[in-house]
C-alpha positions as CSV (number, residue, x, y, z in Angstrom):
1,X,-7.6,-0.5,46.3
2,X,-10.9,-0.1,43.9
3,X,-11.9,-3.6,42.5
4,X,-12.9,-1.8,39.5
5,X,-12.5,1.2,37.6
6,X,-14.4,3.0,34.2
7,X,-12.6,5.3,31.9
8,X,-14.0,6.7,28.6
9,X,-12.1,6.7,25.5
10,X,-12.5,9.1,23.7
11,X,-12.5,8.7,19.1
12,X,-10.1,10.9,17.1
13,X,-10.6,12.4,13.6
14,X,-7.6,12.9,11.5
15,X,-7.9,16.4,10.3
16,X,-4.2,15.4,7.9
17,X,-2.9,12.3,7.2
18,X,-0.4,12.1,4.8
19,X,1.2,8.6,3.9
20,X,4.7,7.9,2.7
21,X,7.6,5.0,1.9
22,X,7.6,1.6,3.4
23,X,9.5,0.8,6.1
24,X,11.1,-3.1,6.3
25,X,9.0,-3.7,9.5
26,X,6.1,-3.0,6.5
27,X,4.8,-0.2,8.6
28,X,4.6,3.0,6.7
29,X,6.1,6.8,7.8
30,X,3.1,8.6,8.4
31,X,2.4,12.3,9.2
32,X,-1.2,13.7,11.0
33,X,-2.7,15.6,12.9
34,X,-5.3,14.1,15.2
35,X,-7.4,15.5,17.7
36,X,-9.7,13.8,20.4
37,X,-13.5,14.4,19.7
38,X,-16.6,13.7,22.4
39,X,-17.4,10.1,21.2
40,X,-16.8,7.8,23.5
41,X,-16.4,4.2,24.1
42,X,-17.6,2.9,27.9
43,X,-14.3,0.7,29.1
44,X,-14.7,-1.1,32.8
45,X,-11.4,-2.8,33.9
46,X,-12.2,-5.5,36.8
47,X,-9.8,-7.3,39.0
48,X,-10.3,-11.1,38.6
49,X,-8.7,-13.8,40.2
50,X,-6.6,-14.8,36.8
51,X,-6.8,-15.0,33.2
52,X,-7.7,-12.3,30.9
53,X,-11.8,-11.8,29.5
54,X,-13.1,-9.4,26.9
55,X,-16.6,-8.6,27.1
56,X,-18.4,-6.3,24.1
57,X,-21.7,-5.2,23.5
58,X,-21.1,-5.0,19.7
59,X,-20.9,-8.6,18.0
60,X,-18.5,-7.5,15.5
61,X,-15.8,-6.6,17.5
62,X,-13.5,-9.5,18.8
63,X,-13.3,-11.0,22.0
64,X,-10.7,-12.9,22.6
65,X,-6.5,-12.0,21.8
66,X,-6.9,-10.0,19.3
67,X,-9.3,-7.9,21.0
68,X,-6.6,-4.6,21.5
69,X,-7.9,-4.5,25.3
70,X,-6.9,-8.2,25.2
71,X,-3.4,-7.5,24.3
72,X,-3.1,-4.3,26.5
73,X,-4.0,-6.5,29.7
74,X,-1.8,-9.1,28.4
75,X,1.4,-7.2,28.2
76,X,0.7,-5.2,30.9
77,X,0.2,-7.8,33.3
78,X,3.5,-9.5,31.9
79,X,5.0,-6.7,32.5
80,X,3.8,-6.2,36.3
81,X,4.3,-9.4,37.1
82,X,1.1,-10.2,38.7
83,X,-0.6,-13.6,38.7
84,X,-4.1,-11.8,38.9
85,X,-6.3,-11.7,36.1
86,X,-8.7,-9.0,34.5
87,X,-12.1,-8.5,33.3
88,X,-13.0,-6.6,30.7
89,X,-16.1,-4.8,29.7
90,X,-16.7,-2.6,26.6
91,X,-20.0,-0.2,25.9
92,X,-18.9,0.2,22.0
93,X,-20.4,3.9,20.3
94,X,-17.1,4.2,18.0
95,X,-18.2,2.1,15.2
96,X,-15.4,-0.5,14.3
97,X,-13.7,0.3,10.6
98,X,-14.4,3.4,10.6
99,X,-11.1,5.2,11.0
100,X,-11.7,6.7,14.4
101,X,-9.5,4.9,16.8
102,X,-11.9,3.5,18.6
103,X,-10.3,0.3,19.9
104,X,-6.8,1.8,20.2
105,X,-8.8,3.9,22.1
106,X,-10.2,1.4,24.5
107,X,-6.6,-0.5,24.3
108,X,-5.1,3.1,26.0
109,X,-7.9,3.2,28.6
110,X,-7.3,-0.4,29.8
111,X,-3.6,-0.1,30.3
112,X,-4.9,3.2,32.3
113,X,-6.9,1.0,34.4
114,X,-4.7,-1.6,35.1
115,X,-2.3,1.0,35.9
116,X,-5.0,2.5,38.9
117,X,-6.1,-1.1,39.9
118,X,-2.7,-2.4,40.6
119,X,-0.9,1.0,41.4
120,X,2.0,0.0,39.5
121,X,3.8,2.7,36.9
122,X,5.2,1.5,34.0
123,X,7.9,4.6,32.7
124,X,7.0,6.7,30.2
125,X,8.9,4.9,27.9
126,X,7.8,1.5,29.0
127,X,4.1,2.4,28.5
128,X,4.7,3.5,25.2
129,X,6.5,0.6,24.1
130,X,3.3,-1.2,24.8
131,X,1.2,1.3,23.4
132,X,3.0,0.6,20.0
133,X,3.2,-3.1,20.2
134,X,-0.7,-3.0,20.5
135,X,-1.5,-0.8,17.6
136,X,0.0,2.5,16.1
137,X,-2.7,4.7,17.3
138,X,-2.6,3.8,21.0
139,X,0.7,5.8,21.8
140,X,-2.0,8.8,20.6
141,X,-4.5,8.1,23.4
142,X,-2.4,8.1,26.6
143,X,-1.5,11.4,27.2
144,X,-4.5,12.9,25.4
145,X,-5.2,16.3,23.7
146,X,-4.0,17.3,20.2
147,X,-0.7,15.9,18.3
148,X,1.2,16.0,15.2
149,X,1.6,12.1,15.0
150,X,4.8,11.0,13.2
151,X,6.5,7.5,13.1
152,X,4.2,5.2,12.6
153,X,2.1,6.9,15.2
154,X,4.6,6.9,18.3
155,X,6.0,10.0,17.5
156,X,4.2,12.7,19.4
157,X,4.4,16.7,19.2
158,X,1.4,18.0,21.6
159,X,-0.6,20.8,19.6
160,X,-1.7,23.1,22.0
161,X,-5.5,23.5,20.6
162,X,-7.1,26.7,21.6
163,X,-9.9,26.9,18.2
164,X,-12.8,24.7,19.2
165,X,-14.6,23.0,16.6
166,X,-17.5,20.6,15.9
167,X,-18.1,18.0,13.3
168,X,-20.5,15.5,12.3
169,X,-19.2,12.1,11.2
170,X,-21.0,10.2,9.3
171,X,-20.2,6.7,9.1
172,X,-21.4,5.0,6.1
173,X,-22.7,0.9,6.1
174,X,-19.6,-0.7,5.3
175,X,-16.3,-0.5,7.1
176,X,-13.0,-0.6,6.0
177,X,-9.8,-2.4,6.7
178,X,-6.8,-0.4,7.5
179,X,-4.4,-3.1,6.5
180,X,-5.9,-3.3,2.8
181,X,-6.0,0.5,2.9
182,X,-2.4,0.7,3.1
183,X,-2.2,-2.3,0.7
184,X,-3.9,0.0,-2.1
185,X,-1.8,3.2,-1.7
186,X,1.2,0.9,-3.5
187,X,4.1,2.9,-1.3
188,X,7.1,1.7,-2.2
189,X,10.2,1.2,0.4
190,X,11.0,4.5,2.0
191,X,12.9,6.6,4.2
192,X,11.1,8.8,6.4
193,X,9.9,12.1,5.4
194,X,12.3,15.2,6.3
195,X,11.2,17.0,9.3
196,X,8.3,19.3,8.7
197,X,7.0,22.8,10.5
198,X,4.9,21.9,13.3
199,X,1.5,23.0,12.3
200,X,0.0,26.1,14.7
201,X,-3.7,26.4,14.5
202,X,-5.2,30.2,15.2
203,X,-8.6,30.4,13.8
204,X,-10.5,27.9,12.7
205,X,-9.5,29.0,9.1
206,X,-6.7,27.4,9.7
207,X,-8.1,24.3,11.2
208,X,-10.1,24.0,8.2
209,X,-7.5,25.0,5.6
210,X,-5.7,21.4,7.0
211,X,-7.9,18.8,6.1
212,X,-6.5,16.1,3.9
213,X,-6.2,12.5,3.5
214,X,-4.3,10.0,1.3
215,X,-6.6,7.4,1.8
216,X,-9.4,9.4,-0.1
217,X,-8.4,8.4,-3.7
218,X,-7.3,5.2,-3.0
219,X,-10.7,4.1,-1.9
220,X,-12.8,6.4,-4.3
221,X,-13.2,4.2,-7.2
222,X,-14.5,1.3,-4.7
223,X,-16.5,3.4,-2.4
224,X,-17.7,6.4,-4.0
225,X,-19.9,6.9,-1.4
226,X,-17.3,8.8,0.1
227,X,-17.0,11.3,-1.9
228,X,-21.0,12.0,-2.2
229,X,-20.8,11.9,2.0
230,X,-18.1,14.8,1.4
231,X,-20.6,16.6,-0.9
232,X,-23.5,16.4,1.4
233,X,-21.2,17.6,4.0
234,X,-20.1,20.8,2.2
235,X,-24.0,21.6,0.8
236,X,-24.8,21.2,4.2
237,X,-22.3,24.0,5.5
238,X,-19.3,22.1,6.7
239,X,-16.3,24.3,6.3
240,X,-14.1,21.7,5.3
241,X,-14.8,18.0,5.2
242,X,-12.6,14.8,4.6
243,X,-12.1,10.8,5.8
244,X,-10.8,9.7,8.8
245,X,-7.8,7.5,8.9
246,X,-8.3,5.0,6.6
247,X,-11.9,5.3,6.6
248,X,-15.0,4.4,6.3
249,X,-16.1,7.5,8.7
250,X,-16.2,11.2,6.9
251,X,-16.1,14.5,8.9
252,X,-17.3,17.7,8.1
253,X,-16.1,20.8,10.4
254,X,-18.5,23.3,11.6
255,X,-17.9,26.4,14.3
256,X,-20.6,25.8,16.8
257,X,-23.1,23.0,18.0
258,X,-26.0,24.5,16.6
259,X,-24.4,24.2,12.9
260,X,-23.3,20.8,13.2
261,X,-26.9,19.8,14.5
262,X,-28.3,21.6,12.3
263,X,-26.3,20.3,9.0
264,X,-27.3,16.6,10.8
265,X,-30.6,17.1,10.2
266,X,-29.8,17.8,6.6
267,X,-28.2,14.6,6.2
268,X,-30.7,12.4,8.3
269,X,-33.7,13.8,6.1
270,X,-31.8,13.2,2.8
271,X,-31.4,9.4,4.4
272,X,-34.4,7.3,3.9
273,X,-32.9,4.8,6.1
274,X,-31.6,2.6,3.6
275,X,-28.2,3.6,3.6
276,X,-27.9,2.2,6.7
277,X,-25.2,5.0,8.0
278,X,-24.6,6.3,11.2
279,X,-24.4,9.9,12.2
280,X,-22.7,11.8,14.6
281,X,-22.3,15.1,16.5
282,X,-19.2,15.9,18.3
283,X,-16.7,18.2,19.4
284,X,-12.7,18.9,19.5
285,X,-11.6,17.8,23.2
């Protein structure tokens, strides 16, 4: 058995995200569509004789158990049983606050390396339980590929994604949190949404032709930085463009490598580097 083992975890961008009532857990019913794009966070899980450590190359992200890899290993090795410990080590790219699942990514990678380091299978059901209890994005990041995302994020329907894209993200100098986020959109107590058509996605028209988010106005009048990064975005040929989660990080959607590069050159010469932001190329996975 390996003593150690590396996985990278992949961000997501939330081409939809649509927000509705209040549950009276005080999660909301949410409805998206998010696909996994090629930035990656570095995640090594490391046998260690016991306890659980957290080890991060960016300051700003927690260590200890609040960490989401913190509370992955926790429950997992609750649930195995196992008096042995873990270390943790994570090589951060996914800013933090930015809306791009990031460290529900890296929580989904650690219970994937626990599961490989101590050959034990939790049921499908059992490892999304967990997923949930650590964050409503993690459920997202275990099987991988595209989803309609439904629930408060544990309700998958696998999009089969055959129209590629590329996007730059731009991640402006502040962050955002995700709890006052939904704080602002005021939903009041609500049953869930009625069952929608599953979205099919043909051409990249139609990928394009998605691209919403609730978040957007709610954090307009505070951040209107937003908004301009949208504008650059479209001036700089993005066929559609739009925030991520509940922000900070903007996408715009191109068709090829070349046009996303291209359209982030546009936006690095028009930054004198005093906004501070942080750019991006990627591609759909």
């Amino acid at each position: 058995m390996s003593s150690a083992v590396s996985f990278l975890a992949p961000a997501k961008l939330n081409l939809s995200l649509q927000v509705f009532g209040k549950r009276p857990d005080g999660y909301h019913h949410i409805r998206s569509v998010m696909v996994p794009v090629s930035l990656y966070d570095d995640v090594t899980v490391e046998e260690a004789p016991a306890g659980i450590s957290v080890k991060c190359d960016a300051p700003e992200v927690p260590a200890g158990a609040t960490n989401s890899c913190h509370k992955a290993a926790a429950l997992f090795l609750a649930w195995a049983g196992t008096p042995a410990g873990v270390r943790i080590r994570i090589r951060k790219t996914i800013p933090a606050e930015s809306g791009l699942g990031g460290g529900s990514s890296d929580a989904a990678a650690t219970l994937k390396g626990l599961i490989t380091l101590t050959g034990k299978h939790p049921s499908r059901e059992t490892l999304r339980g967990m997923a949930v209890r650590i964050g409503a994005d993690v459920p997202f990041f275990l099987p991988g590929g595209a989803a309609l995302v439904e629930g408060i994020g544990e309700r998958l329907t696998p999009l089969p994604w055959n129209v590629p894209f590329h996007a730059v993200i731009v991640r402006p100098a502040f962050g955002l949190s995700t709890r006052e986020g939904y704080a602002r959109l005021e939903r009041e107590p609500g049953d869930p949404p009625p069952s929608g058509t599953v979205p099919s996605f043909r051409t990249f028209s139609d990928v394009a032709a998605v691209v919403r988010n609730d978040f957007e106005a709610v954090w307009g009048p505070a951040h209107p930085e937003i908004a301009g990064i949208r504008r650059e975005l479209v001036s700089a040929g993005a066929a559609a463009a739009g925030l991520s989660g509940s922000g900070s990080a903007v996408f715009g959607l191109f068709t090829s490598d070349d046009a996303a590069r291209g359209a982030c050159r546009k936006l690095s010469a028009g930054d004198d580097g005093g906004k501070g932001r942080r750019l991006f190329v990627a591609r759909s996975l």
